[in-house]
Each structure stands twice: as C-alpha cells, then as structure tokens.
N, C-alpha and C positions, 0 to 999 in steps of 0.2 A: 256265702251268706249262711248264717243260724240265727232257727228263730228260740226264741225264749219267754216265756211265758209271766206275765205279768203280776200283780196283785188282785185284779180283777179276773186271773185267769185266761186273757185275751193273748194269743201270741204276736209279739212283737219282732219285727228284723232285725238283728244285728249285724252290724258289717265286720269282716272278720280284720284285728289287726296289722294281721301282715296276709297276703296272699300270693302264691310264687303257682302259675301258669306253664307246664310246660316248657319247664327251664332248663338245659343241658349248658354244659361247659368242657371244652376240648383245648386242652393246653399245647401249644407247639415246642417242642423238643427238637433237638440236634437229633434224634435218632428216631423223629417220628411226631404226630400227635397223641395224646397221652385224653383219654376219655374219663374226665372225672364224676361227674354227673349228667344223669338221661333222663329224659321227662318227667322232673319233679311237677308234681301237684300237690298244691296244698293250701289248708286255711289254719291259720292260728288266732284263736279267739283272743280276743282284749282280757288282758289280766289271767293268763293260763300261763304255766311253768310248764314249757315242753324241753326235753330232752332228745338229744340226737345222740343213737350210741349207732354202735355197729364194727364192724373188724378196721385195722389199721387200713388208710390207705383207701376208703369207702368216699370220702369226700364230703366227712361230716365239717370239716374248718373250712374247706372251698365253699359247702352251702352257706354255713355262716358269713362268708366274707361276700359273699354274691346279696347277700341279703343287706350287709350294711352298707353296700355300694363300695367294696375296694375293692372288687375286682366284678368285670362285665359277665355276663352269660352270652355265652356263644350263640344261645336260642333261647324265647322264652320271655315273659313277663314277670314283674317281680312289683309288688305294690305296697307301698305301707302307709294305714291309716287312710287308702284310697287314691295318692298318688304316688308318682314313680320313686323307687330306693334314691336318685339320685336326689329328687328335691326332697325326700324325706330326711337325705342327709344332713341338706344344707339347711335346711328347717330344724337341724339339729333334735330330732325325732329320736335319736340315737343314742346312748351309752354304752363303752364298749371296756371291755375285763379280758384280758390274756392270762396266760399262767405266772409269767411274769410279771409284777407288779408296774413296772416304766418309770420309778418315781425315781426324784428328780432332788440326789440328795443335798447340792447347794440350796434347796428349798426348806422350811420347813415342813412339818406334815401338813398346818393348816394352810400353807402358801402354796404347798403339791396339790389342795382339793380345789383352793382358789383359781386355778391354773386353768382354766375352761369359760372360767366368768369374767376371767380379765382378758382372755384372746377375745370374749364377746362385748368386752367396753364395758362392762358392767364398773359401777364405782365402786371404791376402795371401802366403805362401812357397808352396802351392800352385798358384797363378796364375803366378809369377812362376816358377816349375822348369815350370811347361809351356808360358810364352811362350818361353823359352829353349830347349827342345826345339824350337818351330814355327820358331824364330830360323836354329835353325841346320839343320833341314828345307831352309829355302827357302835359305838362304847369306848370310844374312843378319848373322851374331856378332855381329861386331864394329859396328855399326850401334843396337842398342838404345839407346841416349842420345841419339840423334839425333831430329831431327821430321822431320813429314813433308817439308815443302818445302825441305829438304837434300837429299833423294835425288832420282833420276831418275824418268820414269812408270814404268816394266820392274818396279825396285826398288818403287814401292808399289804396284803389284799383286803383287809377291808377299808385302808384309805382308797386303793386304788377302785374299790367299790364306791367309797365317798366321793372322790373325785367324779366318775363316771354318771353318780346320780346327781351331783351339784346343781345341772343348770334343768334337772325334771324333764331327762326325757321319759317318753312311754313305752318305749321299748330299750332291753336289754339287754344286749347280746354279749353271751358268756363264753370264751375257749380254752375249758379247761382250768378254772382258774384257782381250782383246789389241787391238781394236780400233782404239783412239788412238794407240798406238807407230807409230813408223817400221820400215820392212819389214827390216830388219838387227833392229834389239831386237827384233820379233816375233815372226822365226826363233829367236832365242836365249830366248826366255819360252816360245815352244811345245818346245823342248826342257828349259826349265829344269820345265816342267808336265809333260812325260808323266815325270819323275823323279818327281816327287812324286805324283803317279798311282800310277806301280807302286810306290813306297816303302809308301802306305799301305792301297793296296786298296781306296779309295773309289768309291763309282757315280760316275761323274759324265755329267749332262748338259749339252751345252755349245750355245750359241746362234753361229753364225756366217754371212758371207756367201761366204766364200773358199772355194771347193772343195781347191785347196793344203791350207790350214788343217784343212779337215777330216781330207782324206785322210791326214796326217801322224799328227793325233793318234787316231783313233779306231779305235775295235774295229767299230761300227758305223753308218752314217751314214741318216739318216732324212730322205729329198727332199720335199717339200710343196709342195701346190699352190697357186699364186695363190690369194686371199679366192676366197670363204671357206678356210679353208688345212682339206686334208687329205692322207692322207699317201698320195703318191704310188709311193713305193717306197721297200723298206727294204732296204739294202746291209750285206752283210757285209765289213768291209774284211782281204783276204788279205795280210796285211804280218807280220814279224816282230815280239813283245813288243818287244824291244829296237829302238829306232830312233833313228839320228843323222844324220846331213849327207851320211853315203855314203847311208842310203836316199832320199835326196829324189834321186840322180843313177841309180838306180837303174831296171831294164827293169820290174822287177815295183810298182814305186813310180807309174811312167807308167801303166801300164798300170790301174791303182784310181783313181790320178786321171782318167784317160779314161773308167773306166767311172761313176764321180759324177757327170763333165760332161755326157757326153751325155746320162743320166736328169735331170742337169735341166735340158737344153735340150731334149730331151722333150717334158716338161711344159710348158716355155713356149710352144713350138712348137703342143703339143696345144690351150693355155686361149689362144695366137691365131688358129687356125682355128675356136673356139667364138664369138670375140668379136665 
C-alpha cells in the first residue's frame, strides 16, 4: 500500500496496482531445474511506467508473464487490482504487446484492433467506433483498410498497441516491444508510447534491455539480478511527465540515465565477483 496526500493535505491509502509477494519460479529441464526468479517483492502503483531491465537471462519476460497469468509461479502471490493474476486475466484487466506485432494479415488493421471486442461479443458498430478511437489514439486514421504488411514495423506495433488497449484494460504489459525497430523509429515509437501512456492513464509494465529506453519512458525502473533474477534495486526516475527530444539532451535526463547504469553495472560487477 502508498499513501498519498490529498488537496486538503490529509493522506489518503492507495492500493497498489499490481502486487507480486514473494514470488519464485523454477522451470523443469531435461537436465535439471533451471531457477528463474527468487522472492520477488513488489508493489506497482496505478498509472506508473515501470521498467524491468537487467542482464540477458535475468527473468525479466518470466516476471512479466508470471504477472499476466501465462505462466504459474512455483512460489508466491501475485495480485492485480486486489485479486488474483488469474481472475484479473479473465476480467480481462490485461493488455499484452510482444516485440512481435501477431497481426493477423487476412484482417485489416481496423478488423486486427477489433479482434479482442469481438472474441468478447461485443457488436459489430460498437467494435468498429472503438477501433476508430484506438485508430486515431495511436495516429493511425487514415490506415484502417490497409493490412498489415503495407505498413512499417513502428506502424504495427502501434495497431498492435491499438489492438491491446481496444477493450480498456488497466494494466499493460509490455516485452520488448520496440525491440526490432531501428534506433531513429525507436526513438519516435518511445515518444509516440509515452503519448498514449499519459492520454490513457494505464499501468504499464515494460520489459527492456536499453537503459536510454528505460530512463526515457518511465516513472520507475526495476534493476534485476542475473538468474536466478531478483530485484536488485528499485529506481525512481526524477524527470518531467511531459518529455520530448530536448529531455534526452538534457543535465537532469543524464544524470537518471547514469544513475540506472551504474545500478546495473552494479549488479553485474557484484554476481562476477560471486561467480
């Protein structure tokens, strides 16, 4: 729980988004159990951009997916919005973004966003006024008749951003999903996301390995340590809501990115004097 202070000054409780209790995860292998995560603890506030970085093989996509209920934890609680990952799933609490787009090119794009509203029953002029709002969320308008392999990668991830926000979950879960762009469309997708961040006020958790990348978009960044992955430190990132192309050249912009790096050169420094 965080409390937070009101207009009168009074602090008030808030319940934290997501909460993950002492979570571990131990995968079974032909040649063994393989230990991906060990006693996470953690709270993630409503409407904060956290980041998971840390070295390959840390078990930042395992937390994420432990999080949106596709895969169990070996140990541990895991709660979002106060009840368990699993009914938060099926409460569809969820929207999920891989690096890969998944789109679906005998679709169109707005029939790819529709694609969540109509697994949900939703009707056909309903679906189709609120693909058109996620349409033109992401910048997308004039595009809807098109398929996917007409556009750029930039452009389908953010249908596949569209698609994911369509039916208004509260949480976000993001793996990687700038990944495969080139570092020019990257920079312009991580600005075209923290738009649509602040537009809608969703949690989002995001998986990356670019400290840049982190420190750009988030509110707060979460360093983890080599396997078994736990959480080494958790950074609050001191930047303005608003941020564009002047903060990346910015003293205080340096200065968050220097302090993510050396936490997690840190850590790696620390897990190779253990090794």
């Amino acid at each position: 729980m965080t409390t937070s202070p009101t207009d009168t000054g009074v602090a008030t409780t808030t319940a934290p988004a997501i909460s993950l209790r002492g979570v571990s995860k131990v995968f079974s292998t032909s040649s063994g159990p393989v230990h991906a995560l060990d006693d996470i603890t953690l709270d993630i506030e409503p409407g904060s951009f956290v980041s998971l970085i840390g070295p390959s093989g840390c078990g930042k996509s395992t937390l994420l997916r432990v999080i949106g209920d596709l895969i169990d934890p070996s140990e541990g609680v895991v709660e979002v919005h106060g009840r368990s990952a699993a009914a938060a799933r099926k409460a569809r609490d969820y929207g999920m973004v891989f690096q890969q787009a998944g789109l679906m090119d005998w679709r169109t794009v707005r029939r790819n966003i529709e694609l969540p509203l109509q697994v949900q029953g939703v009707g056909r002029d309903e679906r189709r006024a609120k693909a058109r709002q996620m349409l033109k969320l992401v910048k997308l308008e004039q595009f809807e008749h098109h398929r996917p392999r007409q556009l750029s990668g930039g452009m389908q991830q953010r249908v596949a951003i569209a698609r994911a926000l369509s039916f208004q979950p509260r949480v976000l879960l993001m793996d990687e999903p700038l990944g495969a762009l080139d570092e020019m469309t990257r920079e312009h997708m991580q600005r075209e996301l923290l738009g649509i961040y602040q537009a809608t006020g969703t949690t989002v958790v995001f998986v990356t390995h670019s400290v840049s990348e982190a420190t750009f978009l988030s509110t707060d960044v979460i360093v983890m340590s080599p396997r078994p992955g736990r959480i080494a430190e958790h950074l609050k990132i001191d930047l303005p809501a608003y941020r564009n192309d002047e903060t990346r050249i910015s003293e205080q912009y340096f200065a968050e990115e220097a302090k993510v790096r050396a936490s997690l050169h840190s850590v790696l420094d620390e897990s190779r004097r253990a090794a």
